[in-house]
N, C-alpha and C positions, 0 to 999 in steps of 0.2 A: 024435583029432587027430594025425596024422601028422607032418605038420611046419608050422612057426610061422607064424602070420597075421598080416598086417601093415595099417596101416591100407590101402592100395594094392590089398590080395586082396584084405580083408573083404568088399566090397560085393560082387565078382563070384561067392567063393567061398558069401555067404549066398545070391544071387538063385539060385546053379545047386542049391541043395538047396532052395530053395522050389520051383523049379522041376522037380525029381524027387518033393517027398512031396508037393505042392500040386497041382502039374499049372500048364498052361499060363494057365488062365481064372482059375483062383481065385490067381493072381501076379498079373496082369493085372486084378485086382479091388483089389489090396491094395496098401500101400504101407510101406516099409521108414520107421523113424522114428530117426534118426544123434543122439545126448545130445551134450552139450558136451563128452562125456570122446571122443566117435568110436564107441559102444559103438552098436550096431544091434537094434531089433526089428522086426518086420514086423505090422503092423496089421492085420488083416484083418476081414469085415463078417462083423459077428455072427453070421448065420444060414449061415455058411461052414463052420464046423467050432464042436465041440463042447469042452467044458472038458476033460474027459477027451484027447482031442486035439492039445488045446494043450498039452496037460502035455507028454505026453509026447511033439513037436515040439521043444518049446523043451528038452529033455532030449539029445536027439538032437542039436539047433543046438550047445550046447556041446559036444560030444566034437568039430563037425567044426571050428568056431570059436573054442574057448575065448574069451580073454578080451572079444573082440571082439563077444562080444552077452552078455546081461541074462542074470543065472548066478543068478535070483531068481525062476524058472518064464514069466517074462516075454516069452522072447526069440518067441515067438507068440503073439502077444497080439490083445486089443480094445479098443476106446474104452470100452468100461465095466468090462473089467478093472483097465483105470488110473485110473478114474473119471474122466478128462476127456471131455467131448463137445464141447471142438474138434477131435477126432480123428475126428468123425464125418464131420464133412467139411469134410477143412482148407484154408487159401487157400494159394496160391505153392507146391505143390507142385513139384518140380525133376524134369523127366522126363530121367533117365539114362544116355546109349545105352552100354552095355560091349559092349567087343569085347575077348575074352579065350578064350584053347584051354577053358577051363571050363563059358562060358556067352559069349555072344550075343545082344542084344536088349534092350528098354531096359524101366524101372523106375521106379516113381515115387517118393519121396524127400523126407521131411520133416527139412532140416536145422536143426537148434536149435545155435546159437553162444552164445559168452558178449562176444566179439570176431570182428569179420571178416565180420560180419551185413551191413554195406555193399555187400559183393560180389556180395550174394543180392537186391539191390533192381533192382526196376525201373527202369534210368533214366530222369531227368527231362525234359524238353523245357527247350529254350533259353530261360534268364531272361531277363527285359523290362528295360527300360533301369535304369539303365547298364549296359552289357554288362561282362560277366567272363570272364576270363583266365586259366587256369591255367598254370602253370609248373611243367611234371612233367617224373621222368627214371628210370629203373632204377636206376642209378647214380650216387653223388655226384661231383664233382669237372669236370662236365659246362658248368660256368659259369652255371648256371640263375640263381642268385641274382644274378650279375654282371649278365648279361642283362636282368632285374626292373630292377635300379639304375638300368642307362643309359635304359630306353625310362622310366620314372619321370621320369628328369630330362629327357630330350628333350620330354614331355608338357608338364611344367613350365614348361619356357622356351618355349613355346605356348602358354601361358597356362591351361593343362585343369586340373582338381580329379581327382587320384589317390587311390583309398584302397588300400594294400597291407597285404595280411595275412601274415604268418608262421604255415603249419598244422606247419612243422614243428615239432612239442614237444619230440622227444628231442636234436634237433640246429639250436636257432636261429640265427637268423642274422640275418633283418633288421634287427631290435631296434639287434644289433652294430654294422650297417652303416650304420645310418640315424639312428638317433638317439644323440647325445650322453649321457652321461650326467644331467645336468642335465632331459632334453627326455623322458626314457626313462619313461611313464606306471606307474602306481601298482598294473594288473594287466595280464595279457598272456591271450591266448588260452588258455590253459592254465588260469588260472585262471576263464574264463569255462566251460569243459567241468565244470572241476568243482562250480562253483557251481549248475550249471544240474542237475546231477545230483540237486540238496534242490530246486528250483524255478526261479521264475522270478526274472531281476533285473533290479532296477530301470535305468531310462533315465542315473542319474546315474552306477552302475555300469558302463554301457555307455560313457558318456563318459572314467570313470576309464582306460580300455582303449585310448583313442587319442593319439599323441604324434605332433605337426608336426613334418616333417623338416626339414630345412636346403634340403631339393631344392628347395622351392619359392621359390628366390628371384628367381625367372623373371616372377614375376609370376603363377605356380601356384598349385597347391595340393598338397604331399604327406602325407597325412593317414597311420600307418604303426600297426597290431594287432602289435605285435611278439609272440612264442611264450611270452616269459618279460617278465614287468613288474619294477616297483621293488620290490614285496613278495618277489616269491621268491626275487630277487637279495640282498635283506635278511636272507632266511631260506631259506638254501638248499642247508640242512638236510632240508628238506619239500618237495624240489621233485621228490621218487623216489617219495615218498606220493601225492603230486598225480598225476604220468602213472600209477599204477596205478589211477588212479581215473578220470582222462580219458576214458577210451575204454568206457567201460563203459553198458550201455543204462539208460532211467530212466523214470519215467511221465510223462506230462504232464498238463495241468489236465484233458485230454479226455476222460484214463484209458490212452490210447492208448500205444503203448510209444516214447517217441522214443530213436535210435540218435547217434550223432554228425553222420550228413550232413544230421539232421529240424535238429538245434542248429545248423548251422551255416548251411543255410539260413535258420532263426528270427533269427538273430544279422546275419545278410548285407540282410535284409527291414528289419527294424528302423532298422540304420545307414542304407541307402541313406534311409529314409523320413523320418530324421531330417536328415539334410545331403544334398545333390544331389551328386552325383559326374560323373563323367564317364567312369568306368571302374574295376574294381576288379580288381587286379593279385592271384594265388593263387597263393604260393610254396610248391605243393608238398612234403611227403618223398618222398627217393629211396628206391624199392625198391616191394610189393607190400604196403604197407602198409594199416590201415584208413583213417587221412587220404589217403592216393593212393586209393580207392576213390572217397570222397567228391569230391576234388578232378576226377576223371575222367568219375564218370556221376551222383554224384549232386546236384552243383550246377548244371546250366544251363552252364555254362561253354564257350566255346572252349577248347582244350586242345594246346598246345605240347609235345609230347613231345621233348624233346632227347638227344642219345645223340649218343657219337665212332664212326669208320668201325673199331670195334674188332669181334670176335666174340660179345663178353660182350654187348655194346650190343643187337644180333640174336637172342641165344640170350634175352634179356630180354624183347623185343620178343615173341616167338612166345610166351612164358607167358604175358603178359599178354592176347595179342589173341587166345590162343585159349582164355579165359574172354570177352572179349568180343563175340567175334565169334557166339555164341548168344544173347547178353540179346536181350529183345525190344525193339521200338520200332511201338508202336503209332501214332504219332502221324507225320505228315507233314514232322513237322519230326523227318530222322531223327540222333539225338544222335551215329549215326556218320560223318555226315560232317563235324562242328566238329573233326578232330582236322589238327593241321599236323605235321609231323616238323621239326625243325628238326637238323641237321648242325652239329654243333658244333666248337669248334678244327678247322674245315677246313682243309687245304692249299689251295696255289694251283693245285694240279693236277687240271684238269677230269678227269681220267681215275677222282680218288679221289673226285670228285662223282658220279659214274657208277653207280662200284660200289656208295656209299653208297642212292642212287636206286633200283638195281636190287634191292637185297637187302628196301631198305621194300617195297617195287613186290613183290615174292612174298611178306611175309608177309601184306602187304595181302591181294593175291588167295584167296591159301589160307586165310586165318581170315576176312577179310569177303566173299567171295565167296558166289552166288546159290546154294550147297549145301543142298537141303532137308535131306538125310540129313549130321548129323556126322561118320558113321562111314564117309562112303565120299568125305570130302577130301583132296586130296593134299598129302597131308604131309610137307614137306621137312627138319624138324627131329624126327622123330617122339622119338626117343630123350627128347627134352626136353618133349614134349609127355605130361599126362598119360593114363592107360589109358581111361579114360574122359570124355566131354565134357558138360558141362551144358546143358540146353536148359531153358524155361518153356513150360508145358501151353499158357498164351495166348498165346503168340509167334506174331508174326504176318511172315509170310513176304516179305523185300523184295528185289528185282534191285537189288544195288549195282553189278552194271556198269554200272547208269543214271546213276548220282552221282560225277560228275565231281568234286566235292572229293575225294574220297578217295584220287583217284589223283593229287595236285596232287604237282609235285617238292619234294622237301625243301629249308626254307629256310636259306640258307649264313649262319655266322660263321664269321667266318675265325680263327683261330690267332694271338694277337698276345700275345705273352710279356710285354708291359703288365700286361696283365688276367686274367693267370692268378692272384694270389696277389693280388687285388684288395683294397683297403682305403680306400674313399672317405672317411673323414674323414682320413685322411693325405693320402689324392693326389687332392685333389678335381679337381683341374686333370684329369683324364684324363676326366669329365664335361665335355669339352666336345666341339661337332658335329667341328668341325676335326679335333682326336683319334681321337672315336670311330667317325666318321663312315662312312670306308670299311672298318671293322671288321662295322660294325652294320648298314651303311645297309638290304640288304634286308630282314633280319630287320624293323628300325623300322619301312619302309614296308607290310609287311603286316602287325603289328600294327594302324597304324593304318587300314587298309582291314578291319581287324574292327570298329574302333571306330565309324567314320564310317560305317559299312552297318548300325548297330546304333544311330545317333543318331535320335532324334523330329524331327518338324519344328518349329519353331517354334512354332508352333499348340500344340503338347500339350506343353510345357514351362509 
């Protein structure tokens, strides 16, 4: 090994040496299998090459790879070397494309997480009534949670039943915002992840997790899952134990492996079945997070991305969509076009609405555009973009120039120095239309044009 591998080379520098001692067909046969440490070996079908072979393959893989594959004779391997036979023919393999001076041409790819497994699902189709809302962003400081509050309260004084949850665990907020001390329930989401990691819990458990805001005093309902409950605030000592445990996969009664977004749709199912809602409001974490995975593709959800007319806002934007812009979507109903951008602290200067519009408007094109091939997009952030792109073996191929959501303009808040350092139980008075009114007003009214296109008729209530 010449000089040092990183996780970034690994996969292209292993596929170009399987692809000189292997040959083309017997690569194309086999697939590379990534542990939770990033460490690589390459699978291949039994009757492909011999034990003798393998040895000395996977002998050779280390001097070109060192650390970066299986240094245990492994790194050319079989499903019965390892003794697994789900290796024999395993599901969601991730077909590869690298485009790299090394190698060229794509690869199939069992990746195994311990976190970050969310990223690797298929997403869901749009949940059935009450519809849900996500409130995502790159970046904190973006007013997402602010945002949450006011259309909550404008719900409210309409008289609608809201349920809003807090998935951020490391950084809560609703809890904060919404509920009083006194009002602030006995567990918070947090500890429903961890609980659900030993099993299943019970309905009065599920109850101990929700606390009435004050928002509803409209004649509403704001029903509020804050991140963090009255226990961990009691003891919160244990609340750094808890998130390392959160996020972590678990079995279910099926046997089946559930992840965080199977829990949090289990949990989302549940509540809606127990009390009627009217809509269920998803306050996002900021960043590339496993709850932002969840909250993005794998709840059903409409999905509010908010970002300011900054650089970082964009350069965020194109990581994100161009992991998404490969997931497949089998289904008709296609999960890429529930996404709205929203422009947030906008100026009153149409010209900064423009640029904002324009810059979505190309990452849009270039990560969800009709590209069968990932490797031949044009790419205007490439620098930012990683070396190689993920696709799914079943991904099924759709002209999103046909779906006009996706190109919808980005919807405006405007910039109002009120609501930047927001604290509704001190200035509740800023919850009011009057107020907030031409702040909010068209973000408000296309929220509620997701609601009211997502209500039953009478009949099926």
């Amino acid at each position: 090994m010449n000089t040092p591998v990183y996780f970034d080379d690994a996969l292209p520098a292993f596929a170009a040496f399987a692809h000189e001692r292997l040959g083309a067909d017997k690569l194309a046969a086999s697939f590379f299998l990534r542990d939770v440490s990033g460490r690589l070996s390459l699978v291949v079908p039994e009757n492909l090459t011999t034990a003798d072979e393998r040895e000395a393959l996977s002998q050779a893989a280390i001097r070109v790879l060192g650390r970066y594959v299986d240094d245990g004779g492994f790194a050319i391997t079989t499903a019965a070397d390892l003794f697994d036979d789900r290796l024999i023919s395993p599901p969601r393999l991730l077909s590869i494309g690298i485009s790299d001076s090394i190698f060229a041409g794509t690869v199939k790819v069992l990746d195994r997480r311990m976190i970050g497994a969310d990223w690797l699902k298929e997403p869901v189709a749009a949940a059935p009534f009450p519809p849900r809302i996500a409130f995502a962003s790159i970046k904190g400081g973006v007013g997402r949670s602010t945002a949450l509050c006011v259309l909550a309260a404008d719900l409210a004084e309409e008289g609608r039943r809201v349920l809003a949850i807090d998935m951020d665990l490391e950084a809560p907020g609703l809890g904060n915002m919404l509920l009083p001390g006194p009002t602030l329930p006995r567990f918070g989401l947090l500890d429903y992840h961890v609980e659900t990691g030993l099993g299943e819990v019970d309905d009065g458990f599920l109850a101990d997790m929700i606390g009435s805001s004050w928002l509803g005093r409209g004649g509403g309902q704001v029903d509020v899952i804050p991140a963090i409950g009255r226990a961990s605030a009691d003891h919160p000592a244990n609340v750094l134990g808890k998130i390392a445990r959160a996020y972590l996969s678990g079995i279910g009664a099926d046997g089946e492996e559930r992840g965080f977004s199977d829990n949090m749709q289990s949990l989302l199912h549940r509540l809606t079945s127990l009390k009627r809602y009217d809509v269920v409001l998803i306050d996002a974490r900021a960043g590339l997070h496993e709850t932002t995975a969840s909250a993005i593709v794998g709840l059903g959800a409409d999905v509010l991305l908010f970002g300011v007319n900054q650089p970082q806002t964009f350069a965020g934007y194109d990581l994100l969509f161009a992991h998404l812009g490969v997931l497949p979507s089998k289904s008709i109903d296609d999960w890429r076009t529930r996404f709205r951008f929203v422009h947030a602290k906008a100026s009153v200067d149409p010209s900064s609405h423009a640029l904002f519009a324009e810059a979505v408007e190309r990452i849009v094109t270039t990560r969800l555009g009709n590209s069968k091939d990932p490797l031949t997009a044009d790419v205007d952030v490439q620098e930012l973009a990683d070396e190689f792109s993920v696709v799914w073996d079943e991904s099924t191929d759709i002209d999103l120039s046909q779906v006009d959501d996706t190109r919808q303009s980005p919807i405006l808040i405007f910039d109002d120095s009120r609501y930047n350092a927001f604290d509704p139980l001190r200035e509740n008075g800023l919850l009011q239309r009057e107020l907030y009114g031409a702040t909010y007003g068209q973000f408000l009214d296309e929220c509620k044009n997701l609601i009211s296109n997502a209500e039953p008729s009478e009949a099926t209530w």
